[in-house]
Each structure stands twice: as C-alpha cells, then as structure tokens.
C-alpha positions in Angstrom: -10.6 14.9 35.2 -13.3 14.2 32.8 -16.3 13.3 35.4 -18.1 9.8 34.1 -16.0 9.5 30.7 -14.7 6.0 30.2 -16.9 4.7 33.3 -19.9 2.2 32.4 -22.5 0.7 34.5 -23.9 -3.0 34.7 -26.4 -4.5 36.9 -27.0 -8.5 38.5 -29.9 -10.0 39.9 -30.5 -12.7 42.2 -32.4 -14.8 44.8 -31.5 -16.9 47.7 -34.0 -18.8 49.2 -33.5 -19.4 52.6 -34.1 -22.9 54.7 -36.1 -23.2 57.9 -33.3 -21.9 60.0 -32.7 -18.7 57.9 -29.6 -20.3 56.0 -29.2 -20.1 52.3 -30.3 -23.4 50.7 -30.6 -22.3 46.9 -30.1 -19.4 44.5 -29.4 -18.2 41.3 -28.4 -15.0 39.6 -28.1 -13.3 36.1 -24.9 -11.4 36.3 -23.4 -8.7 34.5 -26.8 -7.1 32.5 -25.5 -4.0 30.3 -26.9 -0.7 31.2 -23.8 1.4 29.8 -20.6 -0.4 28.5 -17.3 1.5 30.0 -14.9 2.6 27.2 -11.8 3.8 28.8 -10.6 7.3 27.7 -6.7 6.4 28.2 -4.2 3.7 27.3 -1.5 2.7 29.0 1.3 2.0 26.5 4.9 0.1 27.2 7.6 0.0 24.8 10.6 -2.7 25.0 10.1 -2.7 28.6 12.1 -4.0 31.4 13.2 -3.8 34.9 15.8 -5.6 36.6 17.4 -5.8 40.5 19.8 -7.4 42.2 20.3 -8.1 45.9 22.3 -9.6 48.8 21.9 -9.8 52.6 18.1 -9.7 52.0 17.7 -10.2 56.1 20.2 -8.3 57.0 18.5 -4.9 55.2 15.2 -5.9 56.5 16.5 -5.9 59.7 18.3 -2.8 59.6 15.2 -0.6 57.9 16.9 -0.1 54.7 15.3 -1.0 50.4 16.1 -4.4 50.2 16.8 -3.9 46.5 20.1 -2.0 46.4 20.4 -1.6 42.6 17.8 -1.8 39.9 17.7 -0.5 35.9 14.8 0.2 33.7 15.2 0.5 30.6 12.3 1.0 27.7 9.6 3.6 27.6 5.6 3.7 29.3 3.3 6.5 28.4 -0.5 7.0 28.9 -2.4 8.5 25.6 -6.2 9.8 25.3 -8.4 8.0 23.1 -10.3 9.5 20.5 -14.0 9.3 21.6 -15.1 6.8 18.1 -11.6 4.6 19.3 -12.2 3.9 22.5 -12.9 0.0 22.6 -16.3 -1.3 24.9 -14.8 -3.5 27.9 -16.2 -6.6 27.6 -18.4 -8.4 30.5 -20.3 -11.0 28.9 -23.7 -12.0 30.5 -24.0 -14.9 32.8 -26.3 -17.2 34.4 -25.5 -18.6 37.2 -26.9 -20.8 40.7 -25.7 -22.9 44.2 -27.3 -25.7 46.0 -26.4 -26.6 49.5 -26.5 -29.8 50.5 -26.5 -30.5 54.1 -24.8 -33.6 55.4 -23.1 -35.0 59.0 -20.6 -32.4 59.8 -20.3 -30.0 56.8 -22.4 -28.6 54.3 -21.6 -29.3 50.5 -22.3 -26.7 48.0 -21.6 -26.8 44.2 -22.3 -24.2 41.7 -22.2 -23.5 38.4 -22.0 -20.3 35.5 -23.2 -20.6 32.2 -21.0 -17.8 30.5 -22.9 -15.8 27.1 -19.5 -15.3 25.5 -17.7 -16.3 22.5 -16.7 -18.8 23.0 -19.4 -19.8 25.4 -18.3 -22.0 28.4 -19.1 -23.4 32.1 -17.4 -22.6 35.3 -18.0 -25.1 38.3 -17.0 -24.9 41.5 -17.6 -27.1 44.8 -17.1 -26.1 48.5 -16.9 -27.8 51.5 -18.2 -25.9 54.7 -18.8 -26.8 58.5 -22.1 -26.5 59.4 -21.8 -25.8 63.6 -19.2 -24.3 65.9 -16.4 -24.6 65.6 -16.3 -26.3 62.3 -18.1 -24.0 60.2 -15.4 -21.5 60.6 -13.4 -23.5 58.1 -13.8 -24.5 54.4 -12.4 -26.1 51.3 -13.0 -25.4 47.6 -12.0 -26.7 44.2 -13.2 -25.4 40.7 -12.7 -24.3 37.2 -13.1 -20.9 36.1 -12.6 -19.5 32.6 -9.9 -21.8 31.7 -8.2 -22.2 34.9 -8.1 -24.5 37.7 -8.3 -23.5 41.6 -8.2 -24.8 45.4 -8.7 -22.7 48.4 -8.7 -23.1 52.1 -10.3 -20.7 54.2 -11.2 -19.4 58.0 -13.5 -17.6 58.9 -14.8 -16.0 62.0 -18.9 -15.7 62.1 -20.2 -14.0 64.2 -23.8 -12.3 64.6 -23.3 -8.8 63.0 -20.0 -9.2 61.2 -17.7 -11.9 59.3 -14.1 -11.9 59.6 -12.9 -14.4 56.6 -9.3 -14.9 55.2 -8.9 -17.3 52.5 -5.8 -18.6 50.2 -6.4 -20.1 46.9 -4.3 -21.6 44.1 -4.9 -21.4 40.6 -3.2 -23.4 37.3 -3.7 -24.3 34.5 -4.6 -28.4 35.0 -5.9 -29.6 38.1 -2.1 -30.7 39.3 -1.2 -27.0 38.8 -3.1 -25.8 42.2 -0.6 -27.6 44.3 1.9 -25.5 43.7 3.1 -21.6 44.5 3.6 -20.0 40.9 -0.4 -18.8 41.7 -0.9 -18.3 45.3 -3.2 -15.4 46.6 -4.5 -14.9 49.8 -7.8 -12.2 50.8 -8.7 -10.8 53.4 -13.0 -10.0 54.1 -15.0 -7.5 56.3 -18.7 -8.8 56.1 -21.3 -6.2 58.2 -25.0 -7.0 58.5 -27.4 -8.6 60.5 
C-alpha cells in the first residue's frame, strides 16, 4: 500500500572465467554492495503465543480427504504495527567477498569456495562440492560446508540439458559437523535454470 516504503536495493558483481570448452574454471564476486538499505515499515508482533494439535488415524484421514488435524487451540495474541519512519531499523546485509575454483580430475570435478563476510564479527564460510564431469555422472553431486555458524551436506540431481537445468537437491544443516547426518534440518529445493 505504500509503493517502495520499507523496500531497499543492493547490487553484486562478479566474473567467471571460462575454460577451453566454455565451462566455468574460476570466479569471484563482491556481493551484497548497498545502494539503498530496506527498513521495513511494519512489525510483526507475538505475545505468549502458542498453538497446539492433536491427532489419530493420520492415514486413515489422508485417505479419506479430510484435515488430518482434528483439534487444535491457540492461545496468545499476533498483531502487525507501522513503524514510525525515524524507528524503522536498516536490515542488515553485510558485504562480502567471495570466489570458486574448479579443479578437474578423473571422473568428477572438485570445486571449493570460500566468503570472506565484512560483518561484526567478521568470519569465513567454506564450502566444497563434488561434481561429475560427463554423462551420466555429472547429473549428480555432493557438498559439505560451513556457513555462518552452521554446518551442511547435500546431495543433488540434476538434469542438464542444452537450454534448461532441471536440479533437485536435499541438504542438511547442524550445528557440528555430526549434526548433518540427522533430520532435525532437512530441506530439499527444487530449480528451473533457462539459457543457452
């Protein structure tokens, strides 16, 4: 309702330099350059909060088409309240650095990369991936990595072909190394890639 208010604008550059064939072999990027910081115009405030349901024959109601939760309570309050314009606090997106190498070996292609994050306090995210490099191979790939104080794995598939990418890849994320083995933070995504 309030056309650009609360919306803010940011910019990255990069490069990727390209190998004989036309694959990426190196890059870099600075990411997240400040053009106009977003301060949001609303807050979305909870109060003693809480939700609860309980349910039986979970199947059973799938089956038959009907709200698998057959009783739930709420109790506590959520509102949203305007800002006043000099309280509205700057989202922060901190300035980064960061680059890839690939490294191409028998088989698969090994990439690492890294982000030098401009933050208080200022820290390093790393990552390595694991890709085929030749049908059918390359249409799977591993990862492990450390971002911003977490820990992830992921496992993808991916179908390449000339003028689009079809990619779906699940990922894990805790808080040690050990911690990506398990469920509690299991995602999965889904990717549309067009170009040529």
């Amino acid at each position: 309702d309030e056309g650009f208010e609360g919306q803010g604008f940011n910019i990255s550059l990069g490069v990727v330099k390209p190998d004989s064939s036309g694959r990426p072999l190196y890059g870099g990027a600075i990411n997240n350059i400040p053009l106009v910081a977003a301060r949001p115009g609303y807050a979305f405030e909870i109060e003693q909060f809480r939700f609860e349901f309980e349910t039986d024959d979970l199947l059973d109601r799938f089956e038959e088409g009907l709200d698998p939760f057959d009783t739930d309570t709420s109790e506590g309050d959520a509102d949203v309240r305007t800002l006043d314009p000099s309280d509205r606090p700057r989202v922060h997106m901190p300035v980064s650095v960061s680059g890839f190498y690939r490294f191409a070996v028998p088989v698969v292609d090994v990439i690492p990369s890294a982000e030098l994050v401009f933050d208080d306090p200022f820290r390093l995210n790393a990552a390595v991936a694991v890709e085929g490099n030749f049908f059918p191979v390359n249409m799977l790939s591993v990862g492990f990595g450390h971002r911003n104080w977490l820990w992830y794995g992921s496992a993808g598939l991916r179908i390449p072909l000339r003028v689009f990418e079809l990619a779906m890849q699940v990922q894990s994320v805790g808080t040690e190394p050990k911690g990506v083995f398990n469920t509690h933070g299991l995602g999965a995504t889904v990717s549309l890639a067009l170009g040529y």
